[in-house]
N, C-alpha and C positions, 0 to 999 in steps of 0.2 A: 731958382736953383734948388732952393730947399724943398719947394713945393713938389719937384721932380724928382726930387731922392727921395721922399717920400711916397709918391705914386709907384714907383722901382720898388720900393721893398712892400708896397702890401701885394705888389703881382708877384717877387719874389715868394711869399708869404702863401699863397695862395696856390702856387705852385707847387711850392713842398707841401701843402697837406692833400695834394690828388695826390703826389707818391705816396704820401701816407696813408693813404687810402687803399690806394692799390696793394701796397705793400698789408695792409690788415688782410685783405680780400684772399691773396696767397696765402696769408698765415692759417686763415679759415680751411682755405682745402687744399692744405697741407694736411693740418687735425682730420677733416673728414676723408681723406684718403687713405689714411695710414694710422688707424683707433688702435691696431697694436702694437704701435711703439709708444701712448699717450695714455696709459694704463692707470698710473700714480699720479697724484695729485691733483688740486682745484684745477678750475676751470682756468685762473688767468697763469696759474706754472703749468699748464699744456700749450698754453698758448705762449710763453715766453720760452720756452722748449723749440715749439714749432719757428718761432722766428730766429732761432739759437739756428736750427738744422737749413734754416736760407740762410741765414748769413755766412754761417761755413761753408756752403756749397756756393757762393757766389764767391766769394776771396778765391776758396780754391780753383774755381773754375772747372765743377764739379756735378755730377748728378746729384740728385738729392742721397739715392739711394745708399750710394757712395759715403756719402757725408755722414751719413747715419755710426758706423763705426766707431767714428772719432770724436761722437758726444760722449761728456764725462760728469756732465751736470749731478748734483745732488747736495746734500748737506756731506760737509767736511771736505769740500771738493779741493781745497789748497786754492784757492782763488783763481782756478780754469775754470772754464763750461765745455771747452774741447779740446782736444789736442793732436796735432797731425805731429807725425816723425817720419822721415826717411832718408837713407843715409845714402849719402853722394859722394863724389871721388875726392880725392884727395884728405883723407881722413876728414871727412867733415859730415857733419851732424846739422840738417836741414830741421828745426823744432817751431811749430807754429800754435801758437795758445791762442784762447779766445774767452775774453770774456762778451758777457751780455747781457743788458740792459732794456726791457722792451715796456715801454708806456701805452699803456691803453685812451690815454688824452689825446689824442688826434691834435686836438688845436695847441699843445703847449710846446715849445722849443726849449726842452733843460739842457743843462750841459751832460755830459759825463761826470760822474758823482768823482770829487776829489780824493774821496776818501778812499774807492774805489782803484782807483791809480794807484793809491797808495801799497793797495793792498797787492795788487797786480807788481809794485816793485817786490815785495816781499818775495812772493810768490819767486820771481827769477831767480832772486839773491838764494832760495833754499833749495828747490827743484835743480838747480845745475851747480850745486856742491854737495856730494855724494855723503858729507861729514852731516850735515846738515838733518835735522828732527823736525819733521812736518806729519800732523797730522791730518790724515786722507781716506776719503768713502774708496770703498775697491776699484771701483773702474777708476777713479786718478791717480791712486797705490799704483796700479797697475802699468799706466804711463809713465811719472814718475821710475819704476823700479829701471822700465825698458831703457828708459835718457842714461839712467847713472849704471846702467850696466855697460852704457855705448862709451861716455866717457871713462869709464874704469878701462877699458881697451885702449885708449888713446885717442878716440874721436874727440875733436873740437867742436862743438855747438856755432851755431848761429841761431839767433830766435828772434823772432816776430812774435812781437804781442798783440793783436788786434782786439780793440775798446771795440764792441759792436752796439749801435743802437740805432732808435730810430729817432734822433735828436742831432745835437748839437756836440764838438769836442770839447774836450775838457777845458778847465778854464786853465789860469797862471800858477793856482796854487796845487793844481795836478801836476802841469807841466814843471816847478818846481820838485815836485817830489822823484820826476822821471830823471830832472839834469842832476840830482845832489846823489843818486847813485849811480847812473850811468853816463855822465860826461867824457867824455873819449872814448868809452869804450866801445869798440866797433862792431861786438859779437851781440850786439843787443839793440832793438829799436822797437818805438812803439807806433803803433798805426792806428787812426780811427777811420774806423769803415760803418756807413751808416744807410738809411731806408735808399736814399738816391744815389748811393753806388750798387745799391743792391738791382733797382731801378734799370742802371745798366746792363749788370748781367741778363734779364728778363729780356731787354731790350738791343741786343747785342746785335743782333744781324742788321741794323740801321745802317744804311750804306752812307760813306763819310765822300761826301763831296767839296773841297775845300783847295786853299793853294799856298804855295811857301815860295821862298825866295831864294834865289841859289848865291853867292858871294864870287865874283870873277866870273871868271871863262870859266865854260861849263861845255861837256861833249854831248853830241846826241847822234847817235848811230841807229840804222835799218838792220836785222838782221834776219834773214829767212820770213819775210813779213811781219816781225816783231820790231819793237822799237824800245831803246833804251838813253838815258841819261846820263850820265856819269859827275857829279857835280860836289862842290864843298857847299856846305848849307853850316848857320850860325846855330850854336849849341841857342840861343834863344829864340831860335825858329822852332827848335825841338821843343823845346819847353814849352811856346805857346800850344801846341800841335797838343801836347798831351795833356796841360791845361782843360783844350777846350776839350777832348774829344774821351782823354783817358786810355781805358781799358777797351777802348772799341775800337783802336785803331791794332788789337793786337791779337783780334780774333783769329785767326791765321798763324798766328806765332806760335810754334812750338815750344818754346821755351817758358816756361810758368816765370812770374817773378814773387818766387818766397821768402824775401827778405835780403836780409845780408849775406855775402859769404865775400871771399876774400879776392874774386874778380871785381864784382862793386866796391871793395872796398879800395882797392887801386885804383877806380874811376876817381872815386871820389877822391882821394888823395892826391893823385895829377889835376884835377880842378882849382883844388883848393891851393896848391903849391903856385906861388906866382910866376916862377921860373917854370915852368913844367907845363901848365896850362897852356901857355903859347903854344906848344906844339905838342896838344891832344891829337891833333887830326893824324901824327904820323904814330902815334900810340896808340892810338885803335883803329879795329879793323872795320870801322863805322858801320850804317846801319843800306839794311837791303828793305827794298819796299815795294810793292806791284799797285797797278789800277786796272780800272778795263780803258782809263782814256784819259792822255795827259796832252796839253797847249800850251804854248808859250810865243812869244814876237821873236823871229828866227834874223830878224832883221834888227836885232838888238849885240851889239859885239858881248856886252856882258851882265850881269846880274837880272838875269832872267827870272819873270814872275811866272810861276807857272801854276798854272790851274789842273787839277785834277778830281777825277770821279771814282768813286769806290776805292780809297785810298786804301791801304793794309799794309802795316810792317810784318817781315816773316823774319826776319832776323837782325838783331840787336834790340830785340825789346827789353831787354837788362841792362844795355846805356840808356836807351829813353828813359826810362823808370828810375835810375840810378841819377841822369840830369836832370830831369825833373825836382825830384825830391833833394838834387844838390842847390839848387836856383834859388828853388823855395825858400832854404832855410838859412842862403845864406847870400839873401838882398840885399848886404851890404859890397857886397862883391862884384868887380866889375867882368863880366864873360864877355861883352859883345868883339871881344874878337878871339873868341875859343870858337872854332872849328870839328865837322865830323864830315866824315866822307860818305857821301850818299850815292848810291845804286839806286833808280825809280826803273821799274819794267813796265811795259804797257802789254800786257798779257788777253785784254778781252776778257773773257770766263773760263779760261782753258783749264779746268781742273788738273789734267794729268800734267801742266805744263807747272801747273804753281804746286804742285808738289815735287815734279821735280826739282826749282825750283829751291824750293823751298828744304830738301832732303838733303842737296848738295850744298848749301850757304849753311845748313845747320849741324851738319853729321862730324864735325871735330869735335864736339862738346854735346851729344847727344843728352835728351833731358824727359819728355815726353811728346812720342810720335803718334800719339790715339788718332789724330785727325788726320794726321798724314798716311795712314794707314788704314782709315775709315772706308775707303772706295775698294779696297784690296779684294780680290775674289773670293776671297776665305771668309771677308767678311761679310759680304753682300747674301755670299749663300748662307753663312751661321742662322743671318739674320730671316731668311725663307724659310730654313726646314725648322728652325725657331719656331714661328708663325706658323705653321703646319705643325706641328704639334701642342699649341694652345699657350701659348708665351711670346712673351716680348723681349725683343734683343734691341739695345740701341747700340749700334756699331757708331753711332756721331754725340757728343755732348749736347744734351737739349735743359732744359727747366720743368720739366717733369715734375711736378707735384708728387707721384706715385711713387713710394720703393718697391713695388713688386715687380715691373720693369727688371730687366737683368742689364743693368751699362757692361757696355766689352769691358771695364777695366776690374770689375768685380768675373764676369767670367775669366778673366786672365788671370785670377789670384786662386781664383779655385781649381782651376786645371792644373796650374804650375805645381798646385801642395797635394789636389788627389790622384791625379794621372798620369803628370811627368815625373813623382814620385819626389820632388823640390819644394817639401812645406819650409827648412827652413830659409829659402829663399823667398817664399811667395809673399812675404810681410813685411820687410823691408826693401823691396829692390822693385816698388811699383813705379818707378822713375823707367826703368830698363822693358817693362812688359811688351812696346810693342819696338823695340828696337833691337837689344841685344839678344831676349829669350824672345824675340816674337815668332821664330819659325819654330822652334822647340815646345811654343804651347801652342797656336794655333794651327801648323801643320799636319795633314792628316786629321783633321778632328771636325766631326759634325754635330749638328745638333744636340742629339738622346745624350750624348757623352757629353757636352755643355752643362743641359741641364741639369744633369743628374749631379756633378758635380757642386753647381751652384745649390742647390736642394740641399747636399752634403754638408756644404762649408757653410751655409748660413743657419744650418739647424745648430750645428759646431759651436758657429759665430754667440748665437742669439744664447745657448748654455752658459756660454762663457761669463755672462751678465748677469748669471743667475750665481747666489751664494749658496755652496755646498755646504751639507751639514757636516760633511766629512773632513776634518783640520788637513788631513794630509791630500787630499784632491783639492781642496781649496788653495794649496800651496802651489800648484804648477798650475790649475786650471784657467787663468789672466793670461799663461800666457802659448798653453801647448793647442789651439784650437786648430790648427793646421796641418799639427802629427793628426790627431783626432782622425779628421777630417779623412786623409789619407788614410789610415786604418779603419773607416767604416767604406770609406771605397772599395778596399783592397778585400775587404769583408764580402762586401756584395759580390765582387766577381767570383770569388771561391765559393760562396754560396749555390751560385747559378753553374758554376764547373764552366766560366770562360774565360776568353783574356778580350780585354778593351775592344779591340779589334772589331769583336762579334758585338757589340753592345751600337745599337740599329733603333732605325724609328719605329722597326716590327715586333721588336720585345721591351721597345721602350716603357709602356705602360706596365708590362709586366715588373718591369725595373724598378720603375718608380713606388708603384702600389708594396711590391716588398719593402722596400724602402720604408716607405709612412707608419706601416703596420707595425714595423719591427724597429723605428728609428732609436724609441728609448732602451731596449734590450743591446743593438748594434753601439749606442753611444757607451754606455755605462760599461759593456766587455773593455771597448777601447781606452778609456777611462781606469777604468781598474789596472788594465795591463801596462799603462803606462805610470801608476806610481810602483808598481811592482817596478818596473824599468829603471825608474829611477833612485830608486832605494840603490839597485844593484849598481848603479852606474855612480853614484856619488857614494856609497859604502858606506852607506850609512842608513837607520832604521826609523830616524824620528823625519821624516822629510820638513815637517812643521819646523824644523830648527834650523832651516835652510832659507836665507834672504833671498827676496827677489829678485835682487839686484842679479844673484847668483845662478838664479832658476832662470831668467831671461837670458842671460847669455848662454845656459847652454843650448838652449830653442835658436840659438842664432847659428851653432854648429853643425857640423853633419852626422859628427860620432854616433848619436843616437841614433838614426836613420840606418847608420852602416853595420855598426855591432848586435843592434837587433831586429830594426825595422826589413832591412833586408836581408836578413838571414835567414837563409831559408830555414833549418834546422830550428833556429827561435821559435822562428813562426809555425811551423807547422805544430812544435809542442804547445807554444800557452795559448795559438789562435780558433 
């Protein structure tokens, strides 16, 4: 027997360092894809950078390209390497930090540094108490100022901490430091995410062929040549399910899972309540799942084993995740007769059928529809006259090593803030892009007006990173990149004497080339005119004397946009 657990763990062993391998190979061309975001520093902090920008983009379930924004790495970082925000309903504040850890030793298995944890609690306890004195490099000031301007509003936070490396988790004396500040508290959790979930992401489209067990009588109905299930299955069928399989059974799922907020947090508390658990199944609306082909013994009256191929949850992947991560941690606890209600479809490949599907089991709590709205004609053609004019559109989430790629959800941030005239919407409300605001940005809009945009917003984007000599542009420039952006748009068409409209793949180059020529003249007017704005707008002279916290939330309002941005009188005078 011993002799067997030890052949187990050197194939174990052996196994995680090709991930590690593989995962180095990425980091490689990552760096050589993208030499200008890898500017500063040695050779092994470009490469601990470059494994920083996969690992964010595999949590979130993200382009790379994407992920690039929401790095914060440097000296004085407050103890993040990144930081995503975006706010969601119910007064509540979605906050996900990252740190990161990246060994160049292939062959060694450390943990996550203890100390490290430690510093990561600190890190919570200051960043989400607005009283709080931390010292911080600009881009995490930056972050930071946005959280504590959302909470000074009455937003609630939720935060995820992901430890990322390409090792092992922390040890006891980590996980002590994580329960002695946050034991009960439900607004807080920490996660370790390392090379072999990253592993997954790369590897996601694996089709999961596998089978679960239904509890009692179970239904199974024909309908218009589809077939379906209806059955109760054991919260520890779920648990094994996402055990073995994870994040790949949720490829399909609309709905991200970024930590806590206060629907898991009601999972979790009818679990854990003895009295209450008994009848989970009639407390949630259990989980919906498709295959191309499911079997079972029909000559069984009940607890049927069924086999299925190309399994996919499309909705309740926020119970899986939330029963999972409840089982796990709390093995002392007996489930096996906690209950959820399962829907299986046997769908075939029918895209247009698992999105509907998938649109109608998901549209009460809408969160993100990028995939569900991938095939849409808007965006099929984006992605052609794209390609016809020398760029790349990915209308579907891929692992693209490249940021020069344009992902639809970065062209939806740029439309919304240069052309729908909604910068302060287009930076917080990336949850909503392809659902609520999807017809209002990508309606009527083709290519040359995509890109020009993206061109706009990332030249915006990339200034923003950059520290101004100037005290009082330095003061808003963290966080006004959107106005900007918008006023070098709104620049170019008055330039050219048109409206949007006319802006075609026949004067697109002309577009563009003004653009390039003229970008740092177009930026800096913008730039200028908006501390002038703001002087006037807060009445006062020294902008430098004005907190972030301060300056971030009025970027979240529309006042600005109304009293000058679209005034026409304004504009015609300082524009």
């Amino acid at each position: 027997m011993k002799r067997t657990k030890s052949l187990n763990t050197k194939r174990q062993v052996k196994i995680m360092d090709i991930a590690k391998q593989i995962i180095d190979q990425r980091v490689n061309k990552i760096l050589e894809d993208n030499k200008e975001l890898f500017t500063e520093g040695d050779v092994e902090k470009k490469r601990s950078k470059a494994f920083l920008l996969l690992g964010v983009a595999a949590y979130l379930d993200i382009d790379i390209a994407e992920a690039a924004q929401f790095i914060t790495d440097g000296g004085s970082d407050g103890g993040f390497d990144a930081a995503y925000i975006v706010e969601n309903q119910d007064s509540q504040l979605t906050v996900v930090l990252f740190q990161s850890k990246y060994s160049r030793k292939l062959e060694n298995d450390s943990n996550f540094p203890a100390n490290a944890i430690e510093k990561a609690v600190n890190t919570v306890r200051c960043v989400f108490d607005p009283g709080a004195r931390i010292e911080l490099n600009p881009k995490s000031k930056e972050k930071v100022d946005e959280v504590r301007s959302f909470i000074l509003d009455g937003q609630i936070p939720y935060v995820t901490f992901v430890m990322l490396n390409n090792g092992l988790s922390w040890n006891m004396e980590g996980e002590n430091h994580i329960s002695n500040a946050f034991a009960g508290q439900e607004q807080v959790q920490f996660v370790h995410f390392n090379h072999k979930n990253i592993i997954q992401y790369i590897n996601r489209t694996t089709s999961i062929n596998t089978q679960f067990t239904l509890s009692g009588k179970a239904i199974q109905e024909n309908f218009n040549y589809k077939r379906v299930i209806l059955g109760r299955i054991s919260i520890m069928e779920i648990y094994e399910l996402m055990e073995k399989y994870g994040d790949g059974l949720l490829e399909k799922n609309i709905r991200r899972y970024l930590g806590k907020n206060s629907v898991n947090d009601g999972i979790v508390q009818t679990l854990l309540d003895e009295e209450k658990r008994q009848n989970f199944f009639f407390f949630n609306n259990g989980v919906t799942m498709i295959c191309e082909k499911f079997s079972y013994n029909g000559l069984q009256e009940k607890d049927w084993i069924v086999k299925i191929n190309k399994l996919q949850i499309i909705n309740g992947g926020q119970t899986c995740k939330t029963i999972h991560q409840t089982v796990k941690e709390n093995s002392e606890v007996d489930f096996s007769q906690v209950y959820l209600l399962v829907r299986l479809y046997e769908v075939n490949d029918d895209e247009g059928i698992i999105q509907d599907i998938t649109y109608a089991t998901n549209s009460q709590n809408p969160v993100d529809f990028r995939d569900l709205k991938s095939n849409d004609d808007r965006q099929v053609l984006l992605e052609k006259g794209t390609e016809a004019l020398g760029f790349i559109y990915k209308r579907k989430r891929d692992n693209a090593s490249n940021t020069n790629v344009i992902p639809s959800t970065v062209a939806a941030e740029a439309v919304l803030a240069v052309w729908r005239e909604q910068p302060h919407l287009a930076k917080y409300k990336r949850n909503e892009f392809f659902d609520k605001y999807y017809l209002e940005i990508f309606d009527n809009l083709n290519a040359a007006q995509m890109i020009l945009s993206v061109l706009i917003f990332r030249y915006c984007d990339n200034n923003r990173k950059r520290f101004s000599d100037s005290e009082e542009v330095q003061t808003h420039r963290p966080f006004s990149q959107h106005f900007l952006a918008y006023m070098i748009g709104k620049q170019l068409l008055h330039h050219f004497d048109i409206d949007l409209n006319r802006v075609t793949h026949a004067n697109f180059n002309e577009l563009k080339d003004y653009f390039e020529q003229n970008k740092e003249e177009l930026y800096s007017k913008a730039e200028n005119q908006m501390t002038h704005i703001l002087k006037d707008y807060f009445n006062y002279n020294m902008l430098s004397d004005i907190d972030g916290r301060t300056m971030a939330a009025a970027f979240r309002r529309f006042d600005i946009l109304v009293r000058y941005l679209k005034n026409k009188i304004w504009w015609e005078t300082n524009m």
